[in-house]
C-alpha positions as CSV (number, residue, x, y, z in Angstrom):
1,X,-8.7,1.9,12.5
2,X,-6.8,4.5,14.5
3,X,-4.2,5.4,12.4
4,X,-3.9,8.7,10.9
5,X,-1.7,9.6,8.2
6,X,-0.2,12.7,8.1
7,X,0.8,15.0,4.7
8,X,0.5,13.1,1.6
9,X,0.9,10.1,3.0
10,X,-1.4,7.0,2.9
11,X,-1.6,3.5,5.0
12,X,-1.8,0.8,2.7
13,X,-2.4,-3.4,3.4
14,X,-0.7,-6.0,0.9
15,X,-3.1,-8.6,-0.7
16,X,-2.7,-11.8,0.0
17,X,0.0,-13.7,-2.5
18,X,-1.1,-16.2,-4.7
19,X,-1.0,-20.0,-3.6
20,X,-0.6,-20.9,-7.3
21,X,0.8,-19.9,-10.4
22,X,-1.5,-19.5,-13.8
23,X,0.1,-22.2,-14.9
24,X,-1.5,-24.2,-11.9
25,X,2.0,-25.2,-10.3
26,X,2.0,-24.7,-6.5
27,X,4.1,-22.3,-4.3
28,X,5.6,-23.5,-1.0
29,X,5.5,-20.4,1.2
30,X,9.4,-19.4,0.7
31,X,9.1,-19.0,-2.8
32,X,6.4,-17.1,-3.1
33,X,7.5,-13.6,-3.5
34,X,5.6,-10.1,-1.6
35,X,2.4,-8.3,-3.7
36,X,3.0,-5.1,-5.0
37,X,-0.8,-4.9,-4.7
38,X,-2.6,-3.6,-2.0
39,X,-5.6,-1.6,-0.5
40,X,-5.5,1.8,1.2
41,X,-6.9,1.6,4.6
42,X,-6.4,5.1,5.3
43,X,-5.7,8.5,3.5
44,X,-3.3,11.5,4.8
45,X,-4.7,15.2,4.3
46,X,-2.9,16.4,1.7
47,X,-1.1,20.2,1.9
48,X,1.8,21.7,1.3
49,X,5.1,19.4,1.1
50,X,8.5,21.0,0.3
51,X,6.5,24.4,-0.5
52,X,3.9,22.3,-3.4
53,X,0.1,21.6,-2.6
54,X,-0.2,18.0,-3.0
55,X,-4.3,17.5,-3.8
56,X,-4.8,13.4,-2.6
57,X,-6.1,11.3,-5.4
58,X,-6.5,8.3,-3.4
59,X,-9.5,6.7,-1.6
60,X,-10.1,4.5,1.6
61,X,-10.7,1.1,-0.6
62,X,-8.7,1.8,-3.8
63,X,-6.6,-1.4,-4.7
64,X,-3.5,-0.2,-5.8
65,X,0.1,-0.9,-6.8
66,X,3.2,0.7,-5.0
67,X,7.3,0.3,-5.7
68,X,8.8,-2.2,-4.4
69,X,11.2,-1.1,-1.5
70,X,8.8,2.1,-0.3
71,X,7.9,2.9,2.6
72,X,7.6,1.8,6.1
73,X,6.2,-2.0,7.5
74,X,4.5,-1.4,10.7
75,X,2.5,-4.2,12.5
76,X,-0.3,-2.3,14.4
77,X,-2.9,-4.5,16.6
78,X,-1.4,-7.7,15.2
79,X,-2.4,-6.6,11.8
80,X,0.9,-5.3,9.1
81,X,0.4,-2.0,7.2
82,X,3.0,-0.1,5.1
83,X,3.2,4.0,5.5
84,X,4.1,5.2,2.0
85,X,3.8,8.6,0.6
86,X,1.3,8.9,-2.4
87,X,4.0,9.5,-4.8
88,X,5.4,5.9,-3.8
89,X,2.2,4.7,-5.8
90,X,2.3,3.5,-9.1
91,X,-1.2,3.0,-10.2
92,X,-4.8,2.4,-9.0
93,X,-6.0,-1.3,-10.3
94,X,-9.5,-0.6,-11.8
């Protein structure tokens, strides 16, 4: 990959949605809505932002979960990414 974050900001990749629901009922592909989940493909630097050391708690490979309307959709080498900053992340699935 050849992106770079920069800051405390981090490149993530949405998971694929589900096909079906638990309940085994099946999702034409309008319905189905966006993941919230998604993998970090690449990890700013960290430093200073607004005069605050932001330390980066994320790792190239964590799945994690991010709001809803954050960040930036990009589509790099045919492949779409979203440039959020770390704080835009709710949680790291375990």
């Amino acid at each position: 990959m050849n992106i770079r974050p920069l800051g405390d900001r981090v490149v993530i990749k949405r998971l694929e949605a589900e096909e079906m629901t638990k309940s085994g009922i099946v999702l034409p592909g309008a319905s189905k809505e966006k993941p919230q989940e998604a993998e970090v493909v690449a990890v700013g630097p960290g430093g200073f932002v607004d005069g605050k050391e932001v330390k980066m708690e994320l790792k190239v490979g964590d799945k994690v979960l991010f709001s809803k309307y954050s960040g930036s959709e990009i589509k790099f080498e045919g492949t779409e990414y979203i440039i959020l900053r770390q704080d835009d992340i709710l949680a790291v699935i375990e």
